[in-house]
N, C-alpha and C positions, 0 to 999 in steps of 0.2 A: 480406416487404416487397419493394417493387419496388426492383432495382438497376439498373444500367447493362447493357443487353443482354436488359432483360425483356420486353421484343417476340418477336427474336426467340426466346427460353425458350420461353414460352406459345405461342408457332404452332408450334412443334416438337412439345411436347405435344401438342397440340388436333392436329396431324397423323397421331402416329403412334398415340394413342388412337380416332382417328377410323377410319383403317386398320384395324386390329386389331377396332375393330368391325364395320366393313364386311365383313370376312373373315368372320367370325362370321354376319353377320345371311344371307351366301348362302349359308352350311356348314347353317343352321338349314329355312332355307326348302327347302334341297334332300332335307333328310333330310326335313322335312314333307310336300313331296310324295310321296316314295318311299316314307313310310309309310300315306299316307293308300290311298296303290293296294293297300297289304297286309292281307288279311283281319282277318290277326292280329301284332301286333306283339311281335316277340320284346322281351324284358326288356332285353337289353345295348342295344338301341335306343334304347327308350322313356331308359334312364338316361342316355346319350350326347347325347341331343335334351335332354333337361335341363340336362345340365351345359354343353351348347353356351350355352344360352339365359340359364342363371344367369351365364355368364361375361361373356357379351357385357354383361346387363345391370348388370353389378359394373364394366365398364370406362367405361360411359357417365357411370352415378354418379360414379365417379372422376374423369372428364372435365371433370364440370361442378362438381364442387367444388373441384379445382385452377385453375377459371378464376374460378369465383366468389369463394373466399380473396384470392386475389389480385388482384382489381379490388375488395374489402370492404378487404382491407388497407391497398393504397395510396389510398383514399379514406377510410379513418378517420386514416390518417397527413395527410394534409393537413388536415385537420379539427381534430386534434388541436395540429397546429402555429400553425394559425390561432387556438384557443382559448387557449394558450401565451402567442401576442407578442400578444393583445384585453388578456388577463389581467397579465399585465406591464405594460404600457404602464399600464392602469389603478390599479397596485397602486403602480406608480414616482411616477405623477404625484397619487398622494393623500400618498404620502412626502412629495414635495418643496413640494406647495401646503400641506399642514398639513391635508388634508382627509380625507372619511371612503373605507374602500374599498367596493366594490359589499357586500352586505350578503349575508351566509351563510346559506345553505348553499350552500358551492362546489365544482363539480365534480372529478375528479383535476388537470384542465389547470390549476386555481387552485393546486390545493395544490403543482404541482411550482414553478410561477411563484414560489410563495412561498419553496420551498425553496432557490431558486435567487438570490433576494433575502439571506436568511438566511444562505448559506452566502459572499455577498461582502460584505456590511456588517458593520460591525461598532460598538460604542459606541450612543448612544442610537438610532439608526437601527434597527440588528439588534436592537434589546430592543422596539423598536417591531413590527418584521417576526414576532418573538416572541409577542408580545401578538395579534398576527391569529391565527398558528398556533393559539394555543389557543381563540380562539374558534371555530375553524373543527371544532372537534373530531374532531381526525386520525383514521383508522383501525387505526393503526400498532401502539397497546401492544393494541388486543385482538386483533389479528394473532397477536401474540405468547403471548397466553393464552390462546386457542385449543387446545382438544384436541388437536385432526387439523390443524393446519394442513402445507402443504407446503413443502419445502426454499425454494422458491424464495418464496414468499409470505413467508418468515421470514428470508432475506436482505433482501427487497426493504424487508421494515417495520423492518429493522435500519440499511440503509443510510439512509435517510428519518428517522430517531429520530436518527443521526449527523448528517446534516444540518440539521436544527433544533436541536441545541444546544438542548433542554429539561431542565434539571436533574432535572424531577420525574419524568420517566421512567426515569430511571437505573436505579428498583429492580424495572422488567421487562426491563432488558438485562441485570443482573449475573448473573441463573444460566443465562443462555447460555454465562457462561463457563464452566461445565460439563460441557454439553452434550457428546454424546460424539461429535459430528460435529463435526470439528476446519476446517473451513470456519465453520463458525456460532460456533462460538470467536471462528476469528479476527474475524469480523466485529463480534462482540458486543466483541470488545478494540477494536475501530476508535470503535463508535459510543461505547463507555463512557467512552473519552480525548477524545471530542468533548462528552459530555454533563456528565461531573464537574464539578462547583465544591463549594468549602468542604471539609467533613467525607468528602464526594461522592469527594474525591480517593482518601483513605486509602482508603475502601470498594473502590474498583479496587483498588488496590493491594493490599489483601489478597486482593480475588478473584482476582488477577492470581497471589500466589505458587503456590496453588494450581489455576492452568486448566491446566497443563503443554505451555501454547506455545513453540515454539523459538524462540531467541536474539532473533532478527530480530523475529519479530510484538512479543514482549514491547517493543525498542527503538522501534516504528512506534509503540504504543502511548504508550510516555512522549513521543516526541517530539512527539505530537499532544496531550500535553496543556499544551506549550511553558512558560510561565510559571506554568503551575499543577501543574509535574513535583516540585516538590522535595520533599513529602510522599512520595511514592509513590515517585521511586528511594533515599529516603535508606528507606525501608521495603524495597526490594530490596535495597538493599545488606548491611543489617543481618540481615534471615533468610530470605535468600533464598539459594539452591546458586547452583550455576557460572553456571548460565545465565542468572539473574534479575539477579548480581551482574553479571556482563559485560555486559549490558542497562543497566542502573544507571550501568556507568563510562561506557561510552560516551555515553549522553543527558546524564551531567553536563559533559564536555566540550562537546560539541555546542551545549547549550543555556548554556553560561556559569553553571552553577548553583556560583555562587561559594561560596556558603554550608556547599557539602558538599564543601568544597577537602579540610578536616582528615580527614575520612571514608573520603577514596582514598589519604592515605598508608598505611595496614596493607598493603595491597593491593600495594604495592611488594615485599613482601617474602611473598608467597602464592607454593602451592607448583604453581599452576598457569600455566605461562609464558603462557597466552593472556590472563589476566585482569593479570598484570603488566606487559603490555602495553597492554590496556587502562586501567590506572592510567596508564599512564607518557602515553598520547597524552591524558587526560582532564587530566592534569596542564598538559601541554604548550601547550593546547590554553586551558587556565583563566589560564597565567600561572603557576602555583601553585609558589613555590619548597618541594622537597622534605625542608624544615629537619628536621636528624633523619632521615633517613635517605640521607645522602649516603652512606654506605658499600655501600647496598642497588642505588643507581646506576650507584656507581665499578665492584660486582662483574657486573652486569649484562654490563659493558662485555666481559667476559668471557664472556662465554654461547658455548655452542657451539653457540645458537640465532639466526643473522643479523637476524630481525626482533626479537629482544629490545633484538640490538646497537645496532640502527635504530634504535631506537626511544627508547632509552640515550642515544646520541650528541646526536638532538633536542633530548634533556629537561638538557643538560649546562650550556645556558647561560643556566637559571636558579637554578645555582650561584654560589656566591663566586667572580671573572673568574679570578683566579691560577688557582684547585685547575682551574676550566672550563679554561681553553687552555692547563696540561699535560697535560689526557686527552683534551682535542681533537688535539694535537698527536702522543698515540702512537695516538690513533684513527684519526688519518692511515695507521697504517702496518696497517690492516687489510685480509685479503683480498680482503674484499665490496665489488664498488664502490661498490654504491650505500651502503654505510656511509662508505667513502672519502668519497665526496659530499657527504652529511650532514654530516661532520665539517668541510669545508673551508666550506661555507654557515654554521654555526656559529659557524666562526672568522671569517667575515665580519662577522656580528651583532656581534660583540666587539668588533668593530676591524677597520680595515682594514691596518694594521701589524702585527699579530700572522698574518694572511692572508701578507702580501708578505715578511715573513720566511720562512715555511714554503713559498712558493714559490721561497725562493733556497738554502735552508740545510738544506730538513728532508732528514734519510740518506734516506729511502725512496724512490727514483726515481717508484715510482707517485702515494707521497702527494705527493712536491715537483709533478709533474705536474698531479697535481687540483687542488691550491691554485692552480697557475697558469691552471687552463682558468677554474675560480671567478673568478680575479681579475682574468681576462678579460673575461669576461661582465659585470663588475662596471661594469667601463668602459665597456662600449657601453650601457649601458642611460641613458637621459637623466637 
């Protein structure tokens, strides 16, 4: 495609191809006539006069396809974008009139138009946007079930399948999650958390414990399926390893899935400190008082792991106030500062009396310090 600077590019080119043949076409004609005055043409001749001739005419070729591509490209790019905002414009103003849209079969430029519709509305509008996609009979699931189709043909009808948000496709994205190209994985987790509803959910989710995506893809996927996650992480939580589970805590904090508060206490007391942190901030994070395992909390606070500590401190003041601001108060006297910190933000939330004592009274010069910078801060803020 044509960028900024693609003038002068192409006169470069078309210069020094032009060059390079010009050199050629007078090495050609001189060896021609030197051999026409000779009887007999030695063989090393005869082969060098060819390869002169095949070269020169492999750079011309060259020449004029690097200039034809790209005066074909940026002129299907304008084309392309013109069919785009015709097709838009048309597809928006039959939305908003109650009217019909141009009548299918519609070119790509309609279909991305559409897509592009579909992936900003939402409610009766996007079930409207919906109902054109399927008339328009994508080409995307037989993309997908295709023999020989190529990597990038099998992104591209993956990505497009995520964007329309068509239920009934679901059941030609799930065994990409398979797939042993971990690109097309991820992809296939993208479009399947766009595409699930209903029953639809669990289905991922069981595909999901078995694609063996790391941490991260698995949590892009629950969080893309926002309000429709809680089938599917309370299913990673329950038989899923480390990875699907730490997926699991973290989307249910994120997303407020209040309902699987109960499900991330065990989790407090797992013998894996990353995912005990992950309870502790999905806790934090829900509101969720820790009832029943306040002592799994208090021990934390001891970790010789700082972000367990951190993370501890957070979670202390959806404790009962008393047991909260005396472990706030000796969590004052911890090395980390940013656990320090924590601790005296804490004692904020609680009171601001329980702060300003600890700024006058607490033994730890550092902790009395932090409460006081806290309780600073507290004040300048309007």
């Amino acid at each position: 495609m044509w960028r900024k600077g693609e003038r002068l590019y192409a006169l470069l080119v078309f210069l020094v191809v032009a060059l390079e043949a010009y050199a050629l076409a007078v090495l050609v004609l001189a060896f021609s006539t030197q051999l026409f005055r000779l009887s007999g043409v030695p063989p090393a001749w005869n082969a060098l006069l060819q390869a002169l001739s095949l070269t020169g005419l492999a750079l011309l070729v060259l020449s004029a396809f690097v200039l034809v591509y790209h005066a074909y490209t940026a002129g299907k790019e304008a084309r392309d974008k013109e069919a785009y905002r015709r097709f838009l414009d048309r597809f928006t103003e039959a939305l908003f009139t109650g009217g019909d849209p141009p009548p299918p079969p519609w070119p790509p430029a309609a279909l991305e138009a559409l897509l592009h519709l579909r992936e900003t509305l939402k409610g009766e509008m996007g079930e409207r946007v919906a109902d054109w996609l399927r008339q328009a009979r994508p080409p995307w699931v037989p993309k997908l079930k295709m023999r020989w189709p190529g990597r990038y043909e099998r992104l591209e009808a993956l990505e497009a399948l995520g964007l329309a948000r068509l239920p009934e496709t679901l059941e030609a994205i799930l065994p990409y999650l398979h797939h042993p190209d971990p690109i097309l994985r991820l992809a296939a987790a993208r479009a399947g958390a766009r595409t699930a509803q209903g029953e639809g959910v669990l289905r991922l989710g069981e595909a999901l414990l078995s694609a063996g995506l790391p941490r991260g893809a698995l949590l892009e996927a629950l969080l893309l399926l926002e309000e429709r996650a809680e089938p599917a992480a309370a299913l990673l939580l329950e038989r899923g390893g480390k990875e699907e589970a730490w997926a699991a805590l973290e989307a249910i904090g994120r997303l407020r899935l209040h309902a699987l508060g109960e499900k991330v206490l065990p989790f407090l007391e797992a013998e894996d400190p990353e995912l005990q942190a992950a309870a502790m901030r999905a806790l934090h994070r829900l509101g969720y008082p820790p009832l029943g395992y306040e002592g799994a909390v208090l021990g934390l606070l001891r970790s010789g792991e700082e972000f367990l500590r951190l993370q501890a401190v957070r979670l202390l003041p959806l404790l009962p106030q008393a047991l909260a601001q005396r472990a706030l108060w000796e969590a004052l006297k911890d090395p980390s500062f940013y656990v320090r910190r924590a601790a005296a933000e804490a004692l904020r939330a609680l009171g601001g009396e329980a702060l300003e004592e600890a700024a006058k009274t607490h033994p730890d010069p550092y902790g009395r310090a932090m409460a006081a910078q806290v309780l600073r801060e507290g004040a300048w803020r309007p």
